[in-house]
N, C-alpha and C positions, 0 to 999 in steps of 0.2 A: 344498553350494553356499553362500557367501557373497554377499551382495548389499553394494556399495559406492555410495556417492552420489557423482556426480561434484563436481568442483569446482566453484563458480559457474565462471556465466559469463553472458555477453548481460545482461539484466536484474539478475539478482541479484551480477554481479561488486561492483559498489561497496560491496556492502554486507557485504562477506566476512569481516572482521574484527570488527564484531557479533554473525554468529550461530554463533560456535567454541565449543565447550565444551559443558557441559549445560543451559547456557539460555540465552536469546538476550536480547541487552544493549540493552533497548528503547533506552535513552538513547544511546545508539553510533547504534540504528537511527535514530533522530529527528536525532542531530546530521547523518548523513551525508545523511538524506532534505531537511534543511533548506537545504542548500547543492548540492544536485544539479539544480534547475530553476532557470537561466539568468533568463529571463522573471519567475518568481517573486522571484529576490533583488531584481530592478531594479526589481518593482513594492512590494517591501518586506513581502511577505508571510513568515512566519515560523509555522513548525511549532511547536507548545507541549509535544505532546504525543503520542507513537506507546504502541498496550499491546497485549494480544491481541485487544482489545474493539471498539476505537476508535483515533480521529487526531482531532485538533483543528489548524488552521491558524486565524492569524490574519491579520484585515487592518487596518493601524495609521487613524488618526485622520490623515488627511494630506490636504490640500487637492488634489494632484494626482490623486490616487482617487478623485474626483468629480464627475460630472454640473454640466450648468449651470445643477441646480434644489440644488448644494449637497449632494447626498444621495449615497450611493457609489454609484459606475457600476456597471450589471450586469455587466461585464468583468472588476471587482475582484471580485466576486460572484462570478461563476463562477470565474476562477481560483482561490480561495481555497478553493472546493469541491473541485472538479481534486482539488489538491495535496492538501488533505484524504480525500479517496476512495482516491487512489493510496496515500497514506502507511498509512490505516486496511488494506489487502492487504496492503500491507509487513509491520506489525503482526500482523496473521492470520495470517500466511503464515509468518510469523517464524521455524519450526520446519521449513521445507519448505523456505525462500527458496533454499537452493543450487539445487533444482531448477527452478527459475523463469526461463526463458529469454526470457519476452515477457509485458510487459502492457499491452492496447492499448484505449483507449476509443474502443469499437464506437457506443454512441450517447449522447445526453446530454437531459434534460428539465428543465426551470425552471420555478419558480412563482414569481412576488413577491410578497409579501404585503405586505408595509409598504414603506415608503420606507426604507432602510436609513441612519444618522446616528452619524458617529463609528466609532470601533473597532467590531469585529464578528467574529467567532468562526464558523469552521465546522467543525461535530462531523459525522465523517462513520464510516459502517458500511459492514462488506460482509457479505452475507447467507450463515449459519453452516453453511447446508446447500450451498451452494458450494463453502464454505472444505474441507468434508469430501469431497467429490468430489473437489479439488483434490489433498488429501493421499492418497486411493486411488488416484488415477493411477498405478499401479506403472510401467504400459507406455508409458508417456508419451500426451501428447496436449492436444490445444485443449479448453480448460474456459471456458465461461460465467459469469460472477460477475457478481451483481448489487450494485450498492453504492449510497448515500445518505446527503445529508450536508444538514442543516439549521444555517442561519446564524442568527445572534441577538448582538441591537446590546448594549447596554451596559447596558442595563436588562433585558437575558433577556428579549427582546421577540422572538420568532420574526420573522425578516424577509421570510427566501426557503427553500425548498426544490428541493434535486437528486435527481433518481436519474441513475443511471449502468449503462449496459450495458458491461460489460467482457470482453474475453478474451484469455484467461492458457494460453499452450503452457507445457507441463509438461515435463520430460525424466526420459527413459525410466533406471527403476533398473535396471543393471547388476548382471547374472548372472553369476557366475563358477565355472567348476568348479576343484578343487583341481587342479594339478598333476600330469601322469602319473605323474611320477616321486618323488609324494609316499610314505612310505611309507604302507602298511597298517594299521590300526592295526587290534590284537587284541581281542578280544572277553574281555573279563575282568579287561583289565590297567589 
């Protein structure tokens, strides 16, 4: 029997052209992740970074991303994380991505620790013992992934922390038997 992985599709379509070959083109994954959320370009949010480890997004230094105490809204905050958390699966996931048909954020938690000031960085993870459940899903199925992304201003000043409840359907690897009318092959030759 042969086992084939399907083609992307749903979730991992956009990203089909990065992960061809024997390794997957984080920088292909980052450009296409960077330009895929609507919401994120018009709030000016920018991916820096996608690997198998992590995602970084950034949020720029802009008056309009701001509160009326000056300081960045917790909306630029969370988004920034968001897209950080998704993009860090991408990354993980990177070696599996055609099988990825859905990844949906099931719940979301917040901490703000400082007043957040100027550009700000969110390094986001998703947790490794997930990520391998995910790739053993032969038979397909809903997987749980936990993710987390800690923001930090310009001085590497911790600002805010996320976690993130996620869940990722898997699609099922295809079984195939040879051919009836394959021949036989012999024993010896």
């Amino acid at each position: 029997m042969t086992r084939t992985i399907p083609l992307p599709s749903g979730f991992a379509q956009p990203f089909a052209d990065a992960v061809t070959g024997d390794a997957p083109d984080f920088e292909g994954l980052r450009a296409v992740a960077d330009a895929l959320v609507p919401f994120g370009n018009h709030a000016g949010i920018t991916i820096t970074e996608i690997g198998p480890d992590r995602a970084v997004a950034e949020i720029p230094d802009q008056p309009h991303l701001t509160n009326h105490m000056a300081t960045v809204h917790a909306g630029a905050l969370f988004l920034a994380a968001d897209i950080a958390g998704a993009s860090a699966f991408v990354g993980a996931a990177a070696d599996v991505l055609s099988r990825i048909d859905l990844l949906v954020l099931r719940d979301a938690r917040s901490t703000f620790r400082r007043p957040a000031i100027g550009r700000v960085r969110a390094v986001a993870t998703v947790d490794d013992r997930d990520m391998a459940r995910v790739r053993a899903t032969d038979a397909g199925g809903r997987v749980e992934v936990d993710g987390r992304a800690h923001l930090y201003d310009d001085a590497d000043v911790l600002v805010a922390k996320f976690t993130f409840d996620y869940v990722c359907t898997v699609l099922a690897l295809s079984t195939t038997a040879p051919p009836s009318n394959a021949p036989t092959p012999i024993a010896g030759s």
